[in-house]
N, CA, C and O of each residue as an XYZ file, in Angstrom:
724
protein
N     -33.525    -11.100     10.792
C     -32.564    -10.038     10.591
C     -31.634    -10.427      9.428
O     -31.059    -11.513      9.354
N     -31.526     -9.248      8.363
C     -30.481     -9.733      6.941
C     -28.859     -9.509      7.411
O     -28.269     -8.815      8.239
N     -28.591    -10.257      6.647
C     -27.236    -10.218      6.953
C     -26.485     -8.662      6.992
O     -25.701     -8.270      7.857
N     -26.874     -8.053      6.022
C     -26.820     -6.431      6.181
C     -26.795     -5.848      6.872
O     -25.908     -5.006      7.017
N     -28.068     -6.069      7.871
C     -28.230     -4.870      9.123
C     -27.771     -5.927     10.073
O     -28.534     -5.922     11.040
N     -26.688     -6.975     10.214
C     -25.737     -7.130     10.855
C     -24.870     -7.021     11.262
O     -24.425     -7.135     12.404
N     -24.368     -6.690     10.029
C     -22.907     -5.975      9.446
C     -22.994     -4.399      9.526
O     -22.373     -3.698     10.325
N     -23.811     -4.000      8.626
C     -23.961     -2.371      9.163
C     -24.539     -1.610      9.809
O     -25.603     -2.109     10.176
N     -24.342     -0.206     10.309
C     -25.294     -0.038     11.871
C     -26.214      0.952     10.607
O     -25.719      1.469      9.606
N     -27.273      0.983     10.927
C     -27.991      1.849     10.283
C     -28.211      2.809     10.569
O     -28.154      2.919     11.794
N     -28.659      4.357      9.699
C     -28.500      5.864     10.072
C     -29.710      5.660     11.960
O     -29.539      6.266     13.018
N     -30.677      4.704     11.646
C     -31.342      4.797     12.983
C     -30.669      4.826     14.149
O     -30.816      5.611     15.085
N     -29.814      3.795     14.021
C     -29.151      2.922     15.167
C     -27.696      4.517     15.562
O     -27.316      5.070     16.594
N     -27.396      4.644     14.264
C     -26.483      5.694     14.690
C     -26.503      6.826     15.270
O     -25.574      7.494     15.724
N     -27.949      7.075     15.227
C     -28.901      8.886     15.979
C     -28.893      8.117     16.974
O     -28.219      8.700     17.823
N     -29.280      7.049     17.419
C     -30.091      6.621     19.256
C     -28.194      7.032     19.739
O     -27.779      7.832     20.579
N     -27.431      6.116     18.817
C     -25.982      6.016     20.081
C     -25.456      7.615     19.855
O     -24.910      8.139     20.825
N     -25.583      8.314     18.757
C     -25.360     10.255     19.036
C     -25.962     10.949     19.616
O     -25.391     12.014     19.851
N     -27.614     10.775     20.260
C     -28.838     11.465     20.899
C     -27.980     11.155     22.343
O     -27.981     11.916     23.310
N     -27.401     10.128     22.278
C     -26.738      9.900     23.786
C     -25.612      9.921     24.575
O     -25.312      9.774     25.760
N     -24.704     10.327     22.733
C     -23.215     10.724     23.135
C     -23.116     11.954     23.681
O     -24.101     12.692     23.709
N     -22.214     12.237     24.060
C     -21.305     13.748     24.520
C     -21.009     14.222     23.421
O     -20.219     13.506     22.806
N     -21.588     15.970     22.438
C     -20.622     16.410     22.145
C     -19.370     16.169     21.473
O     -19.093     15.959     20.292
N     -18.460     16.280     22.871
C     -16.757     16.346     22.428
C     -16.539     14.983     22.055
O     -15.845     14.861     21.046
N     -17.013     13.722     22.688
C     -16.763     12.477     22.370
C     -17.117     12.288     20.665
O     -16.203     11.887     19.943
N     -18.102     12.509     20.227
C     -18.656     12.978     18.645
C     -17.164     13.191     17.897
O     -16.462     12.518     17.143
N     -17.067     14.792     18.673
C     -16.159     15.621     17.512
C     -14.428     14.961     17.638
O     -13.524     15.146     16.824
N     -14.370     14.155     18.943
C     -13.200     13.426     18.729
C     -13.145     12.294     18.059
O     -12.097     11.961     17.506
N     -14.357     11.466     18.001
C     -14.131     10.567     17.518
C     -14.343     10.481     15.355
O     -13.969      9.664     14.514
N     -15.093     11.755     15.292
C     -15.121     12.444     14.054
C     -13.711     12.782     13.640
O     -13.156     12.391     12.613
N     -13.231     13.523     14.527
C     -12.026     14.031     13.980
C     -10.915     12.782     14.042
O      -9.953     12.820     13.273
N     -11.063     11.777     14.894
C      -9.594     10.709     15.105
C     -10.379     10.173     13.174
O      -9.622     10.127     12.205
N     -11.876      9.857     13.050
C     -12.266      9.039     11.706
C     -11.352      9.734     10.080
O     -10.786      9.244      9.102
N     -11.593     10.762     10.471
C     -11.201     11.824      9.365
C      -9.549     11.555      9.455
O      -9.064     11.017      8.460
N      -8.810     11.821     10.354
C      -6.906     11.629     10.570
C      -7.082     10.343      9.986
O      -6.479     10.138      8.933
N      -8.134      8.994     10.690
C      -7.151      8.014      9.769
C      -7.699      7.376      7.843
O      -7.131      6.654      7.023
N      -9.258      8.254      7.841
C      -9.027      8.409      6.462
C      -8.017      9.255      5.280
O      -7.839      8.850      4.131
N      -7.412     10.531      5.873
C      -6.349     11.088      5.259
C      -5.232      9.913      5.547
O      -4.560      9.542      4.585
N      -5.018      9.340      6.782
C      -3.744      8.586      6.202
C      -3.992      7.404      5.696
O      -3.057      6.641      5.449
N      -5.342      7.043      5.448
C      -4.687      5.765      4.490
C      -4.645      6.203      3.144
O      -3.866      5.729      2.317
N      -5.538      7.177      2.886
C      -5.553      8.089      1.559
C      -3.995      8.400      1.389
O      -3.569      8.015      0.300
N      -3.058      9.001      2.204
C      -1.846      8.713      1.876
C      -1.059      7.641      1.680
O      -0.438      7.458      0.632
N      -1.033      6.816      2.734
C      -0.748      5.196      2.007
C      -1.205      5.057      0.890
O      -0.364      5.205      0.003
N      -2.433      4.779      0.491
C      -2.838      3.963     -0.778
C      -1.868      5.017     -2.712
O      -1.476      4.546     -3.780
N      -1.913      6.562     -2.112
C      -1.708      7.291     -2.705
C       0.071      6.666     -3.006
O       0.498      6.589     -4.158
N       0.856      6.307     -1.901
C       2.238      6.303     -2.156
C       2.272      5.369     -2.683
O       2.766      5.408     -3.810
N       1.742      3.964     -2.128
C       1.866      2.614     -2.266
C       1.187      2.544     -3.795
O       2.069      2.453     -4.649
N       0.280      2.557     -4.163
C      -0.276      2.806     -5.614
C       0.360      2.272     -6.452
O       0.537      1.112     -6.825
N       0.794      3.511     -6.800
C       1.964      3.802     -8.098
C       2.570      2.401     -8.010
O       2.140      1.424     -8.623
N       3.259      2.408     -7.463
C       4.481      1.203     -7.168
C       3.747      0.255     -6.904
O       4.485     -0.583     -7.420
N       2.553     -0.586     -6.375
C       2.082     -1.565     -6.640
C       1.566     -1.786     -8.121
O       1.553     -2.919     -8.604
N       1.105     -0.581     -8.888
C       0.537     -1.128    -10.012
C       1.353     -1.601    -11.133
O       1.045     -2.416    -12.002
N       2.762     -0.767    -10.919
C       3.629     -1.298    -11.981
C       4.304     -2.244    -11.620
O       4.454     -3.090    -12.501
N       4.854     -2.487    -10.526
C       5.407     -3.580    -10.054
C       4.548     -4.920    -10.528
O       5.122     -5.868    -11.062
N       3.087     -4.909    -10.276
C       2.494     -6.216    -10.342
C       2.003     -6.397    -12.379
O       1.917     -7.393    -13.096
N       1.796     -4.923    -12.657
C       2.070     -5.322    -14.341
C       3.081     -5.578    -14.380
O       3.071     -6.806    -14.297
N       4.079     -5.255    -14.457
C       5.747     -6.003    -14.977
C       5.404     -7.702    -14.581
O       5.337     -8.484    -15.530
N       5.228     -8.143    -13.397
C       5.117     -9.355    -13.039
C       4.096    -10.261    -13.730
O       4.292    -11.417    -14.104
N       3.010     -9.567    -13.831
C       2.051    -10.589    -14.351
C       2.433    -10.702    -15.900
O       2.702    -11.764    -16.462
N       2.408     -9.114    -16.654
C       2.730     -9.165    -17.924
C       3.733     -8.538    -18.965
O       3.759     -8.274    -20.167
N       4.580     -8.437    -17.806
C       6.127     -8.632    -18.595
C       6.827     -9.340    -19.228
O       6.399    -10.486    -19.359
N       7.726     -9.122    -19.672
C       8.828    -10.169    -20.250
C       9.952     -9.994    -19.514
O      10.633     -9.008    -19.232
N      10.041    -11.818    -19.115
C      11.249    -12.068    -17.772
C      12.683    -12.025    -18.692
O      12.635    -12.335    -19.882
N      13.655    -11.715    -18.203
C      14.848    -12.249    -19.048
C      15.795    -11.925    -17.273
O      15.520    -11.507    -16.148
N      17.260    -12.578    -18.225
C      18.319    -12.156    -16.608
C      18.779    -11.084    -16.957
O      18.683    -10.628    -18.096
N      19.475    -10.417    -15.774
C      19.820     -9.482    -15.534
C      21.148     -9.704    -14.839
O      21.290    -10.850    -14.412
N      22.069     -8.936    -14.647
C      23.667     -9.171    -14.679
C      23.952     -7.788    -13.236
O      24.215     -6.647    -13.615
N      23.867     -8.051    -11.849
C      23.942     -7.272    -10.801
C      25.377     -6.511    -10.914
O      26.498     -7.000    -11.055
N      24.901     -4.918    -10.787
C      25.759     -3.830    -10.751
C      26.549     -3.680     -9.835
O      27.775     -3.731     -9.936
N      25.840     -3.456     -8.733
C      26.478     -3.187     -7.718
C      24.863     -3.612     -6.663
O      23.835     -3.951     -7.250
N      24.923     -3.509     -5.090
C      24.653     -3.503     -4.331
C      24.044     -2.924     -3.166
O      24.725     -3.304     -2.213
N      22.945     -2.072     -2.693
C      23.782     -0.867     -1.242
C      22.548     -1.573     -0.688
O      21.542     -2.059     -1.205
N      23.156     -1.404      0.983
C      22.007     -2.200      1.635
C      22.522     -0.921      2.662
O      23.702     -0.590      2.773
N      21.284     -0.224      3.446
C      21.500      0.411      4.567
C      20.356      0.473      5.183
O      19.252      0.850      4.787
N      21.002     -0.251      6.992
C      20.014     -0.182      7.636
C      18.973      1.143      8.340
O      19.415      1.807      9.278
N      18.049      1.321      7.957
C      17.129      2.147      8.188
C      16.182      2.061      9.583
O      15.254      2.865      9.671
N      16.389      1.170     10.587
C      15.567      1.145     11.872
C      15.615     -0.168     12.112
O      16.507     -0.884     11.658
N      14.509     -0.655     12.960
C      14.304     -1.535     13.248
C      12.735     -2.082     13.234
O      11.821     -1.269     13.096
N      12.503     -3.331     13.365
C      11.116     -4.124     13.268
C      11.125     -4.075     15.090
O      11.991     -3.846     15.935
N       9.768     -4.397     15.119
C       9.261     -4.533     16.102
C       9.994     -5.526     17.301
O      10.190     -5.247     18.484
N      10.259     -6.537     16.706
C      11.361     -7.534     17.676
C      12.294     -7.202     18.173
O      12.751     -7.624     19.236
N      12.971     -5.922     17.081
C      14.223     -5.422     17.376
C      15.290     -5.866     16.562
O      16.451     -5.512     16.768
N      14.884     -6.777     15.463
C      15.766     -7.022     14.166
C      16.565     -6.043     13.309
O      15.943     -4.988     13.429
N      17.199     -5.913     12.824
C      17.119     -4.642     12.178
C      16.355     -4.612     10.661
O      15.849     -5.524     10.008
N      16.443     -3.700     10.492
C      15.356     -3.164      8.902
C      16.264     -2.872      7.777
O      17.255     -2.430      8.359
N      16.513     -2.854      6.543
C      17.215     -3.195      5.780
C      16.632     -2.132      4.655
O      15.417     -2.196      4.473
N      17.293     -1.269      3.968
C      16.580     -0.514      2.195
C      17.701     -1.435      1.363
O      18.893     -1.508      1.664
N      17.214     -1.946      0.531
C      17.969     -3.021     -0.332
C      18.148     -1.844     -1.706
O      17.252     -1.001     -1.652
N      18.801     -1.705     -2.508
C      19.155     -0.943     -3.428
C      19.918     -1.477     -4.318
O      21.133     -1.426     -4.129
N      19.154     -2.409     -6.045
C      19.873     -3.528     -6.575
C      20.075     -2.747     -8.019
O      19.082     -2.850     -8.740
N      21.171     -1.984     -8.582
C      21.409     -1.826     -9.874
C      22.047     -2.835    -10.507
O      23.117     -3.342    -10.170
N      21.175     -3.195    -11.696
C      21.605     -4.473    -12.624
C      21.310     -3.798    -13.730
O      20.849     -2.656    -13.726
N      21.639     -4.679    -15.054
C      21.896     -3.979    -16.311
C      21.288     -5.860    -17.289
O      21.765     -6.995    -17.271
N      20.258     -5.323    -17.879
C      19.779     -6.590    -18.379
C      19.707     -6.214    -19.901
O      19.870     -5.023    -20.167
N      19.384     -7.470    -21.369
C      18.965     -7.375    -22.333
C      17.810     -7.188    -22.749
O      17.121     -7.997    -22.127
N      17.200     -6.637    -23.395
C      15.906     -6.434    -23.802
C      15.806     -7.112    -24.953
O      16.723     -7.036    -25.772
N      14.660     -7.892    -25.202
C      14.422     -8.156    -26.783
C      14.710     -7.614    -28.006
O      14.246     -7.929    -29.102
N      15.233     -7.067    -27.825
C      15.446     -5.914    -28.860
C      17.018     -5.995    -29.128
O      17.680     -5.702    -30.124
N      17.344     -6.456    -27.984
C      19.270     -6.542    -28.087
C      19.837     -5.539    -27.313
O      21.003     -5.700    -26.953
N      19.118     -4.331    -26.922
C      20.164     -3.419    -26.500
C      20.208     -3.526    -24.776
O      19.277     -3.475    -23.973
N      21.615     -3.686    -24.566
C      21.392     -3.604    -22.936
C      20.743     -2.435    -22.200
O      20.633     -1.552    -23.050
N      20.401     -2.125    -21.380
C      20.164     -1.192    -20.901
C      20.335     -1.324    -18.876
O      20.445     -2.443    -18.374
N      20.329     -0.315    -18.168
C      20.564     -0.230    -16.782
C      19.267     -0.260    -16.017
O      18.284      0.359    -16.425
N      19.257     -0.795    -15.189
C      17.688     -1.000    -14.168
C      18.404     -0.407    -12.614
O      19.617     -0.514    -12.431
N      17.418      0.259    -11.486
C      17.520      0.119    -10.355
C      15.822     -0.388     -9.617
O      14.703      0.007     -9.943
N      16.305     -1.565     -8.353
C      14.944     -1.322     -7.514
C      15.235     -1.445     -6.523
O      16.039     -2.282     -6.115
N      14.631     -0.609     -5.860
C      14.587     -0.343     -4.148
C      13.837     -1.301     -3.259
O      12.635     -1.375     -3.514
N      14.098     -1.739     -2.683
C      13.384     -2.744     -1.909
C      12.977     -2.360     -0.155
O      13.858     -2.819      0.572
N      12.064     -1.769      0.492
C      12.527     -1.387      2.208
C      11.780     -2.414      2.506
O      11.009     -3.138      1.876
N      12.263     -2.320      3.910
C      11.247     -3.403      4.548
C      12.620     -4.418      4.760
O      12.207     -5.358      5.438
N      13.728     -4.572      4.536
C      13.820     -5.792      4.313
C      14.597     -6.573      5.363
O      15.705     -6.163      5.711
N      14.081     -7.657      5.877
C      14.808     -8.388      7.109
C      16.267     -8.849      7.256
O      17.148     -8.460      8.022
N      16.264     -9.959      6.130
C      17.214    -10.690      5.653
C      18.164    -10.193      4.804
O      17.833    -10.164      3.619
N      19.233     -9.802      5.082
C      20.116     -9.233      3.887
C      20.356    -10.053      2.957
O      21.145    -10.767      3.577
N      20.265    -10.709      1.518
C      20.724    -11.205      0.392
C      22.050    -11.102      0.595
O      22.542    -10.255      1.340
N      22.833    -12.116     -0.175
C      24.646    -12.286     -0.245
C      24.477    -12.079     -1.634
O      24.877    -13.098     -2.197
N      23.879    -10.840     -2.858
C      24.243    -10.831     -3.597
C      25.903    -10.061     -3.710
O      26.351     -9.455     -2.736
N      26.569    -10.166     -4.804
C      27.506     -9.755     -4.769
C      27.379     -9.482     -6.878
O      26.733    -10.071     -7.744
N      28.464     -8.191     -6.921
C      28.054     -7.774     -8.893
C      28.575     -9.205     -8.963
O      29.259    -10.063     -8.404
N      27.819     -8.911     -9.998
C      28.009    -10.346    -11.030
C      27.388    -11.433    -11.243
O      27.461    -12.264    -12.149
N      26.556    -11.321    -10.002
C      25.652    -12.274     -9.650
C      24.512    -12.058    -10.713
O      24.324    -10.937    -11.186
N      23.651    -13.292    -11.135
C      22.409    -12.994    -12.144
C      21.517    -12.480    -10.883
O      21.653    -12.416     -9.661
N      20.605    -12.174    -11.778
C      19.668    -11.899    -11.254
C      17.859    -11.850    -12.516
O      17.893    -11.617    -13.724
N      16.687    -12.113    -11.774
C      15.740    -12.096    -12.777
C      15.382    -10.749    -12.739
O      15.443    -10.115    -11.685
N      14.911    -10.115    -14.082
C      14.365     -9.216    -14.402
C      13.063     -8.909    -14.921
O      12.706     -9.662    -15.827
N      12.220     -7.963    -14.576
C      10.693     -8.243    -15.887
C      10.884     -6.773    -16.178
O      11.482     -6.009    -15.420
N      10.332     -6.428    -17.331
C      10.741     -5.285    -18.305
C       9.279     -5.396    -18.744
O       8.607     -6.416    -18.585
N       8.656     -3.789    -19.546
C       7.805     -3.703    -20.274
C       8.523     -3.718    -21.641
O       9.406     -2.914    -21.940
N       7.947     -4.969    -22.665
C       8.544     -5.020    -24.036
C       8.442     -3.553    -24.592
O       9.484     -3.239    -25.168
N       7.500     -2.574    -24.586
C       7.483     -1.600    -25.149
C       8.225     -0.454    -25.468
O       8.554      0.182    -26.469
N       8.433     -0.410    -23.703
C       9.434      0.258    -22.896
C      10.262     -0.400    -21.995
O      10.075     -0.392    -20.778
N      11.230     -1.004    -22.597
C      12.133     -1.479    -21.423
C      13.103     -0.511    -20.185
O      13.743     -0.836    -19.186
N      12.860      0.577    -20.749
C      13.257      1.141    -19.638
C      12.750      0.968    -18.074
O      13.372      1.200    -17.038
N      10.992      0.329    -18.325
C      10.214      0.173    -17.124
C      10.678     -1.459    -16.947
O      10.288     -2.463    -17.543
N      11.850     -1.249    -15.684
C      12.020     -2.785    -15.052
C      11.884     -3.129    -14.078
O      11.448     -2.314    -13.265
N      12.178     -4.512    -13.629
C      12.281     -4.097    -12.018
C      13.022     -5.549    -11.717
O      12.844     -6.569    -12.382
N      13.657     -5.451    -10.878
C      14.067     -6.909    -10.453
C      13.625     -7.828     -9.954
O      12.462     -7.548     -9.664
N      13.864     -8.832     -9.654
C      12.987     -9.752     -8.998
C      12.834    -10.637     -7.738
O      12.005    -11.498     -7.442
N      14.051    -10.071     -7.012
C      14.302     -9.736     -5.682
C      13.046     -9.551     -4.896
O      12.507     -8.465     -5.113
N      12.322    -10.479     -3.872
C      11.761    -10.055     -3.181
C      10.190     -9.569     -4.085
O       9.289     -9.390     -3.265
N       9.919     -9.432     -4.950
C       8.539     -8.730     -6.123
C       7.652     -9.630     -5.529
O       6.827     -9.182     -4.733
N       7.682    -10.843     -5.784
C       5.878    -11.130     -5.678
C       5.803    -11.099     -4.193
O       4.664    -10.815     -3.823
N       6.611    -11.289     -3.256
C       6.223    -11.052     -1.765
C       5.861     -9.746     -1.713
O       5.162     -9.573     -0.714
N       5.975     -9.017     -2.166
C       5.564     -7.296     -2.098
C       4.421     -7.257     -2.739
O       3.532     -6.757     -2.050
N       4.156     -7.523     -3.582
C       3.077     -7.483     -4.798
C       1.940     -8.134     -4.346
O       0.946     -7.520     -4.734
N       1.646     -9.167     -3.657
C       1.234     -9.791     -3.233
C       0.379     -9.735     -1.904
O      -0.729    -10.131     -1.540
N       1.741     -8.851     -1.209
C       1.749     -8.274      0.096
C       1.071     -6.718      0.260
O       0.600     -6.256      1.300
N       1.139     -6.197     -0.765
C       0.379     -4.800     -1.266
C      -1.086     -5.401     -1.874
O      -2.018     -5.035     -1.157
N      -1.376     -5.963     -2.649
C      -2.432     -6.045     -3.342
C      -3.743     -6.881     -1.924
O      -4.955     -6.724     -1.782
N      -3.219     -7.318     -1.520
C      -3.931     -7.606      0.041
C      -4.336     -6.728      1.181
O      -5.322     -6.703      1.917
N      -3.255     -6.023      1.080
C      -3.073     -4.336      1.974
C      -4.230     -3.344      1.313
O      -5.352     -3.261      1.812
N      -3.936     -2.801      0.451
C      -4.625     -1.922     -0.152
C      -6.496     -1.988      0.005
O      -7.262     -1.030      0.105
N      -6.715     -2.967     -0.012
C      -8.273     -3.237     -0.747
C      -8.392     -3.247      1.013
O      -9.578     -3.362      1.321
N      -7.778     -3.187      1.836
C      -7.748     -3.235      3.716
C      -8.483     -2.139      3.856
O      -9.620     -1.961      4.294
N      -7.013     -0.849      3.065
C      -7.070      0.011      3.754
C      -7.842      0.976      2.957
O      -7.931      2.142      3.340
N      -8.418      0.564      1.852
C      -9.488      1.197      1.477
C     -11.048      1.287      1.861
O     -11.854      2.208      1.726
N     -11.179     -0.045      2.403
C     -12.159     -0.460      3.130
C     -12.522      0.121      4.642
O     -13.411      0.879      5.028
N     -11.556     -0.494      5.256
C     -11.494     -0.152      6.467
C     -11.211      1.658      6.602
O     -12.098      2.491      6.789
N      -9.923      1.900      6.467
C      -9.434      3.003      6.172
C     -10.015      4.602      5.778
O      -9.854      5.744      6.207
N     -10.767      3.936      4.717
C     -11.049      5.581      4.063
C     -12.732      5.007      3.997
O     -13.445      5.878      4.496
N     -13.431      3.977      3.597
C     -15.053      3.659      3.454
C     -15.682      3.809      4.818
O     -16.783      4.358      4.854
N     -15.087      3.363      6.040
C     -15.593      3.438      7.270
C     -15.167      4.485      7.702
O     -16.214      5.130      7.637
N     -14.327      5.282      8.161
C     -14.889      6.466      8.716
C     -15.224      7.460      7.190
O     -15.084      8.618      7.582
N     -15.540      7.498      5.894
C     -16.654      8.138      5.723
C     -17.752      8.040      5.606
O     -18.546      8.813      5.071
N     -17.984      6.654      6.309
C     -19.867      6.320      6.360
C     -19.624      6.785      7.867
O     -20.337      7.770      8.063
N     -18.976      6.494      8.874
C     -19.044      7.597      9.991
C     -19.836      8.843      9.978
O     -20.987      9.158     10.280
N     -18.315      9.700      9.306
C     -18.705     11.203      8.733
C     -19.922     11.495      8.304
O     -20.444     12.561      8.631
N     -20.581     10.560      7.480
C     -21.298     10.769      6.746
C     -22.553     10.488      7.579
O     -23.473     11.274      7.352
N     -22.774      9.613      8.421
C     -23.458      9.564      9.230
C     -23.844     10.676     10.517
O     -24.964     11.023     10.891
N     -22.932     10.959     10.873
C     -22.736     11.765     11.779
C     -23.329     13.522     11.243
O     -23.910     14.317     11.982
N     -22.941     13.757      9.709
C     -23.391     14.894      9.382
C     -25.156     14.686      8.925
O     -25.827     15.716      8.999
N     -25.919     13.320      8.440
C     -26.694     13.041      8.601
C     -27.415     13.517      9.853
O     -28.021     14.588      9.883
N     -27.345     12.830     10.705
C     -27.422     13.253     12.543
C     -27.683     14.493     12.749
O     -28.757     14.885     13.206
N     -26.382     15.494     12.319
C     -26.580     16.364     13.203
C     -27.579     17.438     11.898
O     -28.160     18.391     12.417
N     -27.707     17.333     10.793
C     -29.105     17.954      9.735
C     -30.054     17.386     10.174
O     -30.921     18.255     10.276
N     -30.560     16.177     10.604
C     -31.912     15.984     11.411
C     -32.006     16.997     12.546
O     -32.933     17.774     12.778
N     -30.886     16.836     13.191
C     -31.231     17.546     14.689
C     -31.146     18.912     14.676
O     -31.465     19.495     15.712
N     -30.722     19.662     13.565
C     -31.197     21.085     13.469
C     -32.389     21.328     12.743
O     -33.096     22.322     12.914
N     -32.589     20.511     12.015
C     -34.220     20.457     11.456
C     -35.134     20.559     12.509
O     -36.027     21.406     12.535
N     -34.912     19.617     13.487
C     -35.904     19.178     14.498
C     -36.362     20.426     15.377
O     -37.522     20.354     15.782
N     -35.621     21.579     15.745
C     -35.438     22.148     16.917
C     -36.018     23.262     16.108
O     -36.196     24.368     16.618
């Protein structure tokens, strides 16, 4: 037996266990496959954006400091333990190669530990040389970046590839079985 048809069930294997399912068990478990491919399709859709620039700025930005604005931290819920949950909100104002200062904000959720930044405090920055308007701070980045780029390739896999080889199976299935009859 290949390692393949270990790992995956084949269209055979998937008619014997549907020739013997129920129906409604099918169309629920079709329909729960489909809910959680739309939501990781929404995850990956939100998370995206903001992982891809976040991790270009990091890998191939230009670092310089940054000079903290102001601060806002508001708690937004709680973690599972019962900690509380934190949206970190860091406006700083850094130099660009170029000389001209300019203003940055980044949002941070998720966050456990409140920081004791206070203005004035440095802080690191990565900027696109091109466009420095695209910055981000450096608060917390590669734990996110890091922490997303691990996530994603999950929930694409798991998420949205498995239940549409499901789906896809399943509509397989049921075009044999109206052929057949």
């Amino acid at each position: 037996m290949s390692w393949a048809s270990r790992i995956f069930i084949s269209q055979h294997s998937f008619d014997a266990w549907a020739n013997a399912a129920k129906s409604r068990t099918l169309f629920a478990i079709s329909a729960l496959m489909l809910m959680v491919a739309l939501a990781c399709s929404a995850a990956i859709t939100i998370m995206g954006p903001r992982l891809v620039r976040e991790a270009a700025l990091l890998w191939f930005g230009t670092k310089t400091d940054g000079v903290l604005q102001s601060v806002k931290l508001v708690e937004v819920g709680k973690f599972k333990g019962g900690d509380p949950k934190y949206e970190l909100t860091i406006h700083y104002r850094f130099a660009a190669s170029d000389g001209v200062e300019r203003p940055g904000t980044t949002v941070r959720s998720d966050v456990r530990t409140p920081p004791s930044f206070q203005p004035g405090d440095r802080v690191g920055v990565y900027y696109q040389a091109r466009n420095p308007a695209n910055s981000v701070a450096e608060h917390n980045l590669r734990t996110d970046v890091y922490a997303l780029l691990l996530f994603l390739p999950f929930l694409t896999v798991v998420g949205i590839a498995a239940p549409l080889w499901f789906l896809l199976a399943c509509w397989t299935w049921r075009r044999k079985r109206r052929t057949a009859r």
